[in-house]
MARLOVEX-794466 format. One record per residue (C-alpha): residue number from 1; residue in one letter; x, y, z. Coordinates in pm, whole numbers, always signed. Layout:
<lumpa><i>NUM</i><aa>A</aa><px>X</px><py>Y</py><pz>Z</pz></lumpa>
...
// end
This chain:
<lumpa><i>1</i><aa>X</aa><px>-6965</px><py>+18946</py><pz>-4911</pz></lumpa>
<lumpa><i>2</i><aa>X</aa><px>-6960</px><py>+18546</py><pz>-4962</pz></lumpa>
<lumpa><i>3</i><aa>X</aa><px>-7267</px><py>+18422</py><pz>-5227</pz></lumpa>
<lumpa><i>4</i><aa>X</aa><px>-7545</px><py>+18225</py><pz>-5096</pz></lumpa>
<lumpa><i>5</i><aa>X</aa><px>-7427</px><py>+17920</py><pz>-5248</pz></lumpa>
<lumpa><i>6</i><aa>X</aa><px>-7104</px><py>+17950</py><pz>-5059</pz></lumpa>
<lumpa><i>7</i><aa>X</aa><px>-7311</px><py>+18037</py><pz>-4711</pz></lumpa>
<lumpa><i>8</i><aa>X</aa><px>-7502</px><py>+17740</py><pz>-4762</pz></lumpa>
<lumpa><i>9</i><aa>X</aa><px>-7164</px><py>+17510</py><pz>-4858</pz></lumpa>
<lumpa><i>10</i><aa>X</aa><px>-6975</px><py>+17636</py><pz>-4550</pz></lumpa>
<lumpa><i>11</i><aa>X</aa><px>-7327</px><py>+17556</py><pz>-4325</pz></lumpa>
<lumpa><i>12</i><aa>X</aa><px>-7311</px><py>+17187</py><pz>-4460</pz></lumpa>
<lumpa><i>13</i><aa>X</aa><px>-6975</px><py>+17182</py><pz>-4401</pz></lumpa>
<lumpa><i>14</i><aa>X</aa><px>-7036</px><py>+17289</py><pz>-4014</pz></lumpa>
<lumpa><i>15</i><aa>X</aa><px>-7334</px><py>+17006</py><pz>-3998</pz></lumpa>
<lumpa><i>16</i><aa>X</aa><px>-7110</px><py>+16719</py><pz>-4160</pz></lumpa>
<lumpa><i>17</i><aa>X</aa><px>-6869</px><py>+16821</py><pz>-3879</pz></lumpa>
<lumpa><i>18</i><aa>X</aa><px>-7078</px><py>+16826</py><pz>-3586</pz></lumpa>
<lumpa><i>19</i><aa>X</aa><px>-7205</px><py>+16535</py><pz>-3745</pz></lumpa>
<lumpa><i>20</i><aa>X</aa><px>-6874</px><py>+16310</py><pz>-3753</pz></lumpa>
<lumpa><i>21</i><aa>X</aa><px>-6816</px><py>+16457</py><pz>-3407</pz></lumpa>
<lumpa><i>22</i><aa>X</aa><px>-7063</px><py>+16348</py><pz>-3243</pz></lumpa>
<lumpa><i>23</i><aa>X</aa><px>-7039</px><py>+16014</py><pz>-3385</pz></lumpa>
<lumpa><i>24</i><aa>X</aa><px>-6715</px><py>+16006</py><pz>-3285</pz></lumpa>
<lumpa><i>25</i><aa>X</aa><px>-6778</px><py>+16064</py><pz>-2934</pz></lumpa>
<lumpa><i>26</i><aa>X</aa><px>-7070</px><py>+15832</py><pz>-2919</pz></lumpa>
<lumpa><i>27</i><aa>X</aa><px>-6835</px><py>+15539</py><pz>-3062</pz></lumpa>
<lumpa><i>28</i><aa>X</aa><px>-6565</px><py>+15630</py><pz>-2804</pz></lumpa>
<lumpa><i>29</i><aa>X</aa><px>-6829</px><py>+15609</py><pz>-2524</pz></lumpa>
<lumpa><i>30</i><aa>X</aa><px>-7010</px><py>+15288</py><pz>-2644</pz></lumpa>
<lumpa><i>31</i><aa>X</aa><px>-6590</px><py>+15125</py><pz>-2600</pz></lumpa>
<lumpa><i>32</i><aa>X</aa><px>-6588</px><py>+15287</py><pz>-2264</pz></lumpa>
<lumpa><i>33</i><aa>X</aa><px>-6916</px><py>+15116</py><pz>-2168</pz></lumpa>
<lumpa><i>34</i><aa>X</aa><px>-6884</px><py>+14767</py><pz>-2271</pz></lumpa>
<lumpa><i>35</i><aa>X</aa><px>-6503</px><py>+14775</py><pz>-2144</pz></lumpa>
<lumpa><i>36</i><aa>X</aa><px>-6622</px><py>+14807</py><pz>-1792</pz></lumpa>
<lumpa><i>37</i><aa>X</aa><px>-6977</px><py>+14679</py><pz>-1863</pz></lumpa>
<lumpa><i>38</i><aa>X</aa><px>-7064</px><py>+14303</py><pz>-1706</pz></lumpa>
<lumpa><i>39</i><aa>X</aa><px>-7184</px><py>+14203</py><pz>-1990</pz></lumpa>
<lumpa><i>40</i><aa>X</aa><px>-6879</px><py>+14126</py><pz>-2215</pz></lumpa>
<lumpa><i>41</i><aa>X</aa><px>-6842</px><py>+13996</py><pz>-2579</pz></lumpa>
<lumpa><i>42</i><aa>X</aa><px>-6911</px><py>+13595</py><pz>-2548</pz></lumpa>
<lumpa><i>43</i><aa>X</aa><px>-6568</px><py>+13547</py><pz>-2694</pz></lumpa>
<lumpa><i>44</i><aa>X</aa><px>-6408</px><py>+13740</py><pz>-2443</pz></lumpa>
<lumpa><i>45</i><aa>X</aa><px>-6565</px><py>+13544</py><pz>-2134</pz></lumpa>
<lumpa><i>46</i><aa>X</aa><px>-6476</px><py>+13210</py><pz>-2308</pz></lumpa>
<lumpa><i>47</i><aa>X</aa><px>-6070</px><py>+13286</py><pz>-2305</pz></lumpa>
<lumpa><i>48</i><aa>X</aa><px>-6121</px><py>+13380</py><pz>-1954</pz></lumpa>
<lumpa><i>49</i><aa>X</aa><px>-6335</px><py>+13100</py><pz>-1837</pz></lumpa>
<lumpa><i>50</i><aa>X</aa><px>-6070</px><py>+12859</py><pz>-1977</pz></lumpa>
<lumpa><i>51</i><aa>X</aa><px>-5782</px><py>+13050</py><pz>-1816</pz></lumpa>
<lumpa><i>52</i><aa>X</aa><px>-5977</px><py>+13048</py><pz>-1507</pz></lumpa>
<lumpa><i>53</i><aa>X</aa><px>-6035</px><py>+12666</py><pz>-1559</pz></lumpa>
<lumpa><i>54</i><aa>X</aa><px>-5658</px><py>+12623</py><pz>-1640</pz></lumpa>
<lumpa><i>55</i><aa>X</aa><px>-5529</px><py>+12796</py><pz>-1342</pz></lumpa>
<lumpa><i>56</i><aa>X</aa><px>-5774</px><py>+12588</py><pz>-1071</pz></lumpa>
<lumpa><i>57</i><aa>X</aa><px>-5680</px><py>+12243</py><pz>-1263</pz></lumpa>
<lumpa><i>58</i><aa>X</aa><px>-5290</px><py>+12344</py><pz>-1159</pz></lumpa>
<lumpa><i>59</i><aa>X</aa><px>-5399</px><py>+12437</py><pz>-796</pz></lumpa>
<lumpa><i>60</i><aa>X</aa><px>-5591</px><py>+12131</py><pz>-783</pz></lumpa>
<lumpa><i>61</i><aa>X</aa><px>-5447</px><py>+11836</py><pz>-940</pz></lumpa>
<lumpa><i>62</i><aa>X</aa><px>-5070</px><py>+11905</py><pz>-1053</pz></lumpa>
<lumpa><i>63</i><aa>X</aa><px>-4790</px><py>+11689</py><pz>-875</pz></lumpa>
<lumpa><i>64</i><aa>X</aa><px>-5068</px><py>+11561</py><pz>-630</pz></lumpa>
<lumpa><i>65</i><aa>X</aa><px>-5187</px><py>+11216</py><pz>-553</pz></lumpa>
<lumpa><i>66</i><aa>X</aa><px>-5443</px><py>+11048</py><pz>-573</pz></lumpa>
<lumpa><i>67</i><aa>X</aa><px>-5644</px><py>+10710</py><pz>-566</pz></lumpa>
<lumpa><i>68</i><aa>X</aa><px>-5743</px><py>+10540</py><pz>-874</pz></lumpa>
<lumpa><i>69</i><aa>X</aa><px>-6123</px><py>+10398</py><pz>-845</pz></lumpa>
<lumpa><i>70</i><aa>X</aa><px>-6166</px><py>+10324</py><pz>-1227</pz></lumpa>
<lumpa><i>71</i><aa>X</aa><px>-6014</px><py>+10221</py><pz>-1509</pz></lumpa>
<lumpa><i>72</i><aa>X</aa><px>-6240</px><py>+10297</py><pz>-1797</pz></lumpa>
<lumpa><i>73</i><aa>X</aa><px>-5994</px><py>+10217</py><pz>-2111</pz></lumpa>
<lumpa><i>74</i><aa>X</aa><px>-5623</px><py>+10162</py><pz>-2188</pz></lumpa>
<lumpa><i>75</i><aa>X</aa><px>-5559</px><py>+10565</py><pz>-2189</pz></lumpa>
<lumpa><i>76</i><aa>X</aa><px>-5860</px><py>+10646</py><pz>-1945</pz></lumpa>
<lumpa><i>77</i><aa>X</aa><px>-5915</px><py>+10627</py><pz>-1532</pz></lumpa>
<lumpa><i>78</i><aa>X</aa><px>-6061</px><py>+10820</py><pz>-1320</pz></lumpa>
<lumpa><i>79</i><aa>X</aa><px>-5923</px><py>+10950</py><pz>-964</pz></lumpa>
<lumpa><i>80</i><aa>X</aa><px>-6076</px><py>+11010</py><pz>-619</pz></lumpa>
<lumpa><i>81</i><aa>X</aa><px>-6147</px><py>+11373</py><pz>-611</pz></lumpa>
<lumpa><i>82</i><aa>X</aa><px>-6481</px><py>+11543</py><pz>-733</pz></lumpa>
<lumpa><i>83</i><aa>X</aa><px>-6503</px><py>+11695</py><pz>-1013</pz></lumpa>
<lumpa><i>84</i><aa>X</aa><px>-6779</px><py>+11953</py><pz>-1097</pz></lumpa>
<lumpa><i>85</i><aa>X</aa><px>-7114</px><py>+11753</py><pz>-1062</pz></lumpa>
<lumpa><i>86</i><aa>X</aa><px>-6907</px><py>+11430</py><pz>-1062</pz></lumpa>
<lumpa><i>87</i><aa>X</aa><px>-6785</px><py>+11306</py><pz>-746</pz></lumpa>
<lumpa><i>88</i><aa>X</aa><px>-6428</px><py>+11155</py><pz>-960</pz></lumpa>
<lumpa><i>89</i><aa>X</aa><px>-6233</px><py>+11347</py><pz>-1211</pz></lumpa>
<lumpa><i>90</i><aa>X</aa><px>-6184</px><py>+11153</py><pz>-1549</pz></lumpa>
<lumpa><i>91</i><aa>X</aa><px>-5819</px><py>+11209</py><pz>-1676</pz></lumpa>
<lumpa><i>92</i><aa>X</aa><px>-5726</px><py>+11126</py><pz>-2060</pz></lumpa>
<lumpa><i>93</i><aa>X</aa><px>-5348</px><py>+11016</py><pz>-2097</pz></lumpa>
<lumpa><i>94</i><aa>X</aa><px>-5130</px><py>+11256</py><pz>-2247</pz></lumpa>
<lumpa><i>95</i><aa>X</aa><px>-4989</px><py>+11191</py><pz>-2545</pz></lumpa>
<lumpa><i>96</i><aa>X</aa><px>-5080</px><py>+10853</py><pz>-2645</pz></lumpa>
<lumpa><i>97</i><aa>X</aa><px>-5328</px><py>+10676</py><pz>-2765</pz></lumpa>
<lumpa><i>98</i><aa>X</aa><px>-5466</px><py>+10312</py><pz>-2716</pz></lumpa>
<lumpa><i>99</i><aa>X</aa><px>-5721</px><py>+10137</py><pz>-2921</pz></lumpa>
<lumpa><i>100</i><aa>X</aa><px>-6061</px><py>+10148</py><pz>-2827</pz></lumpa>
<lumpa><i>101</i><aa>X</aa><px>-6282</px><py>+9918</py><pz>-2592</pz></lumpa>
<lumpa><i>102</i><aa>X</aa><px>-6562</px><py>+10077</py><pz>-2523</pz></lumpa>
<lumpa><i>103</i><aa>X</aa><px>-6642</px><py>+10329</py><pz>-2835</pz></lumpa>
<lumpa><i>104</i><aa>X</aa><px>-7008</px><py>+10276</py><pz>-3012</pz></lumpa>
<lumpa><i>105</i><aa>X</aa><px>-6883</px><py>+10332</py><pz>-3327</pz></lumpa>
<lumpa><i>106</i><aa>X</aa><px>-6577</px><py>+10145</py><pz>-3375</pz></lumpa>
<lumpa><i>107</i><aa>X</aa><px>-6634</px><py>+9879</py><pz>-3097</pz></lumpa>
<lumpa><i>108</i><aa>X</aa><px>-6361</px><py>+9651</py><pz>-2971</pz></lumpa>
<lumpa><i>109</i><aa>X</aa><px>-6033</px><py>+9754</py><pz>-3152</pz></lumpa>
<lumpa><i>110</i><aa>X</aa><px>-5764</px><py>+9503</py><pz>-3207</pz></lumpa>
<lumpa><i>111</i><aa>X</aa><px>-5531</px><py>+9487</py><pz>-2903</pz></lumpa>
<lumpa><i>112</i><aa>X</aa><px>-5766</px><py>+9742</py><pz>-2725</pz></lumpa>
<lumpa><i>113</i><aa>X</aa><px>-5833</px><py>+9490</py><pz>-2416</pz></lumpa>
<lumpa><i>114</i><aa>X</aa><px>-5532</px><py>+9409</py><pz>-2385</pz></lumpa>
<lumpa><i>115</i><aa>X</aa><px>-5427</px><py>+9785</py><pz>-2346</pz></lumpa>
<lumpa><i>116</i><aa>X</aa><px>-5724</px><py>+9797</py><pz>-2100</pz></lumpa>
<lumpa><i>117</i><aa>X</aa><px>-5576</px><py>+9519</py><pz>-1896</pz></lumpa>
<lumpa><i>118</i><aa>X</aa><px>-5233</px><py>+9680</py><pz>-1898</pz></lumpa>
<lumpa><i>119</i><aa>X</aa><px>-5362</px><py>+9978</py><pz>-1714</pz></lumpa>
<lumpa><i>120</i><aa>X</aa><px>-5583</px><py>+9830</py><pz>-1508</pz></lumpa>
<lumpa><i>121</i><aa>X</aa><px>-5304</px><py>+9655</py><pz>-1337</pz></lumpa>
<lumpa><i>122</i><aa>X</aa><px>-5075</px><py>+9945</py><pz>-1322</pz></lumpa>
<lumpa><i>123</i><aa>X</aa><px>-5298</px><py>+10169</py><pz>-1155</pz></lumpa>
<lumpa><i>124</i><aa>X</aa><px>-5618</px><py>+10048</py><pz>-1015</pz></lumpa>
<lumpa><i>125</i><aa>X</aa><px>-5651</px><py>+10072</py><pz>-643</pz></lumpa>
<lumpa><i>126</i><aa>X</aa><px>-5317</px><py>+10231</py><pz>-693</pz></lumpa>
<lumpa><i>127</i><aa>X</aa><px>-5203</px><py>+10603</py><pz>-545</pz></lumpa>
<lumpa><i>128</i><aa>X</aa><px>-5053</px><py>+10788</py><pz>-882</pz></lumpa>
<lumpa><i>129</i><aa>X</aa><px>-4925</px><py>+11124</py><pz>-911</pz></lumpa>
<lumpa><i>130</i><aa>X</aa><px>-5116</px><py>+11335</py><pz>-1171</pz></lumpa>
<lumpa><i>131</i><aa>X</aa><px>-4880</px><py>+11611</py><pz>-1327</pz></lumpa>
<lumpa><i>132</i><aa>X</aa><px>-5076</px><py>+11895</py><pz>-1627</pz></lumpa>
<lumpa><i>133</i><aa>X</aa><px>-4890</px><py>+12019</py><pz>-1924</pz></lumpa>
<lumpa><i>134</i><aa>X</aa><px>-4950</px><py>+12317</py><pz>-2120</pz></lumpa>
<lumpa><i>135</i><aa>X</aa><px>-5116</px><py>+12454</py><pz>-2281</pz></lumpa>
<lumpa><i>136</i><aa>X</aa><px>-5429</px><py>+12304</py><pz>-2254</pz></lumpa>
<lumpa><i>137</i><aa>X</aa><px>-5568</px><py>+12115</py><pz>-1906</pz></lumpa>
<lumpa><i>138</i><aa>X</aa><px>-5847</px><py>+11993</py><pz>-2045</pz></lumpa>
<lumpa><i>139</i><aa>X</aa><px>-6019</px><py>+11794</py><pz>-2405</pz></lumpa>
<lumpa><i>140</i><aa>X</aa><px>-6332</px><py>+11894</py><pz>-2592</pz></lumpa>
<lumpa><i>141</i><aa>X</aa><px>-6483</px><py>+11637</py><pz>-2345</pz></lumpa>
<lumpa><i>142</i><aa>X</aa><px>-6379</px><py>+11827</py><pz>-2042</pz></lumpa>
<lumpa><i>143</i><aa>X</aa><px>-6193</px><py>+11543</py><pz>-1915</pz></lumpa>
<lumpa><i>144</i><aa>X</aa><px>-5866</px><py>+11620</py><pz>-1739</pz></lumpa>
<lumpa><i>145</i><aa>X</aa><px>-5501</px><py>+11562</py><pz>-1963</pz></lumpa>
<lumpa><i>146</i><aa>X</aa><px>-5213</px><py>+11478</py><pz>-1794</pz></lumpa>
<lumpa><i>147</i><aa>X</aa><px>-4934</px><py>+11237</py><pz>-1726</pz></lumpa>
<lumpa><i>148</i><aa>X</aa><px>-4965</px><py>+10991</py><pz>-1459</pz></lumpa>
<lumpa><i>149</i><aa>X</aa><px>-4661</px><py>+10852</py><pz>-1235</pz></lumpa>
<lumpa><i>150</i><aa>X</aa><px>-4727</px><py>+10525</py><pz>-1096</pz></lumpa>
<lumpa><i>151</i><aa>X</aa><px>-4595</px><py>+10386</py><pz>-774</pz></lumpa>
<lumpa><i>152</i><aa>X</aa><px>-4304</px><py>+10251</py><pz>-908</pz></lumpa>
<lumpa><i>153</i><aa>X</aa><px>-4204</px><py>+10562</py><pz>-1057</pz></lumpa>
<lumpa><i>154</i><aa>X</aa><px>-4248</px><py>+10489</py><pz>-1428</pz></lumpa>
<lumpa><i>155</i><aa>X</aa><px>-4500</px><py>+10701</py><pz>-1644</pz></lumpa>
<lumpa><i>156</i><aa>X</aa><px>-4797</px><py>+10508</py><pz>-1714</pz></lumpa>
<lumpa><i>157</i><aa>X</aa><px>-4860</px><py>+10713</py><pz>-2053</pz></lumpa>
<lumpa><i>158</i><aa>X</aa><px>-4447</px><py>+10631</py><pz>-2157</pz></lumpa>
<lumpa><i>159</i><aa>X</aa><px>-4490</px><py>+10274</py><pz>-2040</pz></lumpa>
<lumpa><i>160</i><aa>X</aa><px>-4810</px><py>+10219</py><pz>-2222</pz></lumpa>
<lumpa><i>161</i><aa>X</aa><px>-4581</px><py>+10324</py><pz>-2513</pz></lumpa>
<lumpa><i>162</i><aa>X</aa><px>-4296</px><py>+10115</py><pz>-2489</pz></lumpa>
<lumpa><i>163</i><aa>X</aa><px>-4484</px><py>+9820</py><pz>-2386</pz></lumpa>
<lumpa><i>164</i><aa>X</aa><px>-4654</px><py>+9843</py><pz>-2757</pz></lumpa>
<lumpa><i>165</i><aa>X</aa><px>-4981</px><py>+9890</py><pz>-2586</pz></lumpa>
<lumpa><i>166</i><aa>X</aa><px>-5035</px><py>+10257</py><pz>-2727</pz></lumpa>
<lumpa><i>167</i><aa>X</aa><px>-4943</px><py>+10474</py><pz>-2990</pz></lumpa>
<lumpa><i>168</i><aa>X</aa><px>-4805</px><py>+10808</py><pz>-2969</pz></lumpa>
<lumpa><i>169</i><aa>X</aa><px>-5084</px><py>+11017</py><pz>-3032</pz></lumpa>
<lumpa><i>170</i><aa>X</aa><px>-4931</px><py>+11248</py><pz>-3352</pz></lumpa>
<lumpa><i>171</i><aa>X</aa><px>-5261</px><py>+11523</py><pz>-3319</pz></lumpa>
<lumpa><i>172</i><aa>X</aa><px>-5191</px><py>+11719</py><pz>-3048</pz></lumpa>
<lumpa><i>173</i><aa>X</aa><px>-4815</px><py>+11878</py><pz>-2950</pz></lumpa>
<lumpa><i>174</i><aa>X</aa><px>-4716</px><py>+11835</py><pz>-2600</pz></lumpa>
<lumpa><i>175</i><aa>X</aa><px>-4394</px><py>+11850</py><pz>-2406</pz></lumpa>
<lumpa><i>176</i><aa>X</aa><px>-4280</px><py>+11481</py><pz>-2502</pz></lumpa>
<lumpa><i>177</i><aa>X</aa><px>-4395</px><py>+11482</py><pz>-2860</pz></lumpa>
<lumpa><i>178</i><aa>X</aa><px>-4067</px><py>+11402</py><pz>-3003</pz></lumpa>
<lumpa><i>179</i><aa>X</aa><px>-3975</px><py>+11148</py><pz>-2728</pz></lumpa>
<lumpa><i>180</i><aa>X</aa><px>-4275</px><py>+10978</py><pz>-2711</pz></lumpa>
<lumpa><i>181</i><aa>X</aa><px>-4249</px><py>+10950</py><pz>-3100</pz></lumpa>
<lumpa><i>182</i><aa>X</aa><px>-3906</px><py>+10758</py><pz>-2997</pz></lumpa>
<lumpa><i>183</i><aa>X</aa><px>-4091</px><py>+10515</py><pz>-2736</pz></lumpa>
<lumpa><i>184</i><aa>X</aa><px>-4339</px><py>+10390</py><pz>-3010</pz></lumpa>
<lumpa><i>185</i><aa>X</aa><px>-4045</px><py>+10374</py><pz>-3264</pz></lumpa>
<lumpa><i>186</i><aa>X</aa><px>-3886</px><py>+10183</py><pz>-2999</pz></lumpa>
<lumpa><i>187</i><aa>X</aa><px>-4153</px><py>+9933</py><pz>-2985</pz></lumpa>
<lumpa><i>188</i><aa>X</aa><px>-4272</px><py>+9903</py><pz>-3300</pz></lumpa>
<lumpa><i>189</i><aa>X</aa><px>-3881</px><py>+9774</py><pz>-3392</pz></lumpa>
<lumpa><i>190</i><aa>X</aa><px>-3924</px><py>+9524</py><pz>-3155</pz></lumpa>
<lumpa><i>191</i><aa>X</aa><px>-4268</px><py>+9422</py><pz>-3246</pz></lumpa>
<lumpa><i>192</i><aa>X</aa><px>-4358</px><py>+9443</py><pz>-2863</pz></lumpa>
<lumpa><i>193</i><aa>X</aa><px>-4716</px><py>+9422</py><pz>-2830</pz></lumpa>
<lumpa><i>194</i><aa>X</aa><px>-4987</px><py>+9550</py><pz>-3063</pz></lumpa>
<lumpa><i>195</i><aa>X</aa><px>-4666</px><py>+9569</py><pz>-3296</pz></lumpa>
<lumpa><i>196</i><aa>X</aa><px>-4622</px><py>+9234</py><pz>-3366</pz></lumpa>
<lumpa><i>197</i><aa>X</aa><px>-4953</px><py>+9165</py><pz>-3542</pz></lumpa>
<lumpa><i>198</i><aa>X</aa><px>-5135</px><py>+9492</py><pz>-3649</pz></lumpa>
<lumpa><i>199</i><aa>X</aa><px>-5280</px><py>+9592</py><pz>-3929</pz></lumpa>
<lumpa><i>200</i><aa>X</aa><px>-5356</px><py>+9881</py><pz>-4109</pz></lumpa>
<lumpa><i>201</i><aa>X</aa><px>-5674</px><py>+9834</py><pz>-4135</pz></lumpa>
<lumpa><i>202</i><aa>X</aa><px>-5680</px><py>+9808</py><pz>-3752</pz></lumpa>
<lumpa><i>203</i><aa>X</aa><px>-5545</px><py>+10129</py><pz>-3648</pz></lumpa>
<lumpa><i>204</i><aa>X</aa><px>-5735</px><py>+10399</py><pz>-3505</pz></lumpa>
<lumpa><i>205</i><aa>X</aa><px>-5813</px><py>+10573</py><pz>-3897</pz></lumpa>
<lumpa><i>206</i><aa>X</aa><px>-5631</px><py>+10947</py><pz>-3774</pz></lumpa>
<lumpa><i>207</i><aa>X</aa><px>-5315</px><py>+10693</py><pz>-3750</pz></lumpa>
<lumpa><i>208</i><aa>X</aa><px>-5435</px><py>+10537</py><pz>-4086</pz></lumpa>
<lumpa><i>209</i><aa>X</aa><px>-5437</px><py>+10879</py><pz>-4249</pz></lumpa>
<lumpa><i>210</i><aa>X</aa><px>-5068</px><py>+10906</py><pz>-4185</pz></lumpa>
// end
């Protein structure tokens, strides 16, 4: 006949068990639940939301044209379509990157109006063809990224490039990164634009940095 000690051994056994059992089963049922519950990690939503936000930019914008209202810098316009409470979406150039005009903290850049100029009168008033890239649509300022095709059929982002109005923006990868590395190259040989004169000093400083 087992001892007392070993009765009372095997009965905290059985409790410690049951115990892990039912945890078990309440862990497994608290998955269950917030896999089909509405209210889902905030995480979860976010990588949704932007998919969600990636898929409608496609539907709405890609290989479409569109009017150009506004130029607001060398590698900024906006087009005539609405845009959330905004009745224009702003679209940031792919891939390059002109100096500023209209930043508070850095204030005119060298070469930046010129730049500004450049675009104005390649696409203002103009119909241009917007096309998305992967595998982001949009910029931590919710503004729209793509390439633009002008009229005349060149690029404006490639021909802000190898005018020397722009450089190729080395921070973010995109589909051209390598060519549009070769169209600043290009440029800078030739001292077109910006390249003739510039500075160091009077480069964005992400470009100084390299």
């Amino acid at each position: 006949m087992p001892s007392k000690k070993k009765k009372t051994a095997f009965a905290m056994s059985k409790r410690r068990r049951s115990t892990l059992f039912t945890l078990c089963l309440l862990t497994v049922a608290a998955v269950v639940w917030l896999d089909h519950s509405p209210i889902k990690p905030s995480r979860q939503v976010h990588a949704k939301s932007k998919e969600q936000t990636k898929v409608q930019d496609y539907e709405r914008y890609h290989e479409k044209t569109f009017t150009v209202p506004k130029v607001v810098d060398g590698d900024t316009i906006d087009i005539d379509v609405p845009d959330g409470k905004s009745d224009h979406t702003r679209i940031r150039l792919i891939g390059v990157d002109t100096p500023e005009t209209k930043s508070p903290k850095v204030g005119i850049m060298y070469f930046g109006p010129e730049a500004s100029d450049f675009t104005t009168k390649s696409a203002l008033a103009k119909q241009v063809t917007v096309y998305l890239d992967e595998p982001h649509t949009r910029d931590k300022y919710d503004r729209l990224l793509a390439y633009i095709k002008l009229p005349d059929g060149r690029f404006l982002n490639e021909a802000l490039l190898s005018e020397g109005f722009a450089y190729a923006d080395l921070r973010f990868r995109h589909s051209f990164y390598n060519k549009y590395k070769q169209l600043e190259a290009a440029a800078r040989g030739q001292k077109k634009g910006l390249w003739l004169k510039v500075t160091p000093e009077q480069m964005p400083k992400w470009r100084q940095s390299r």
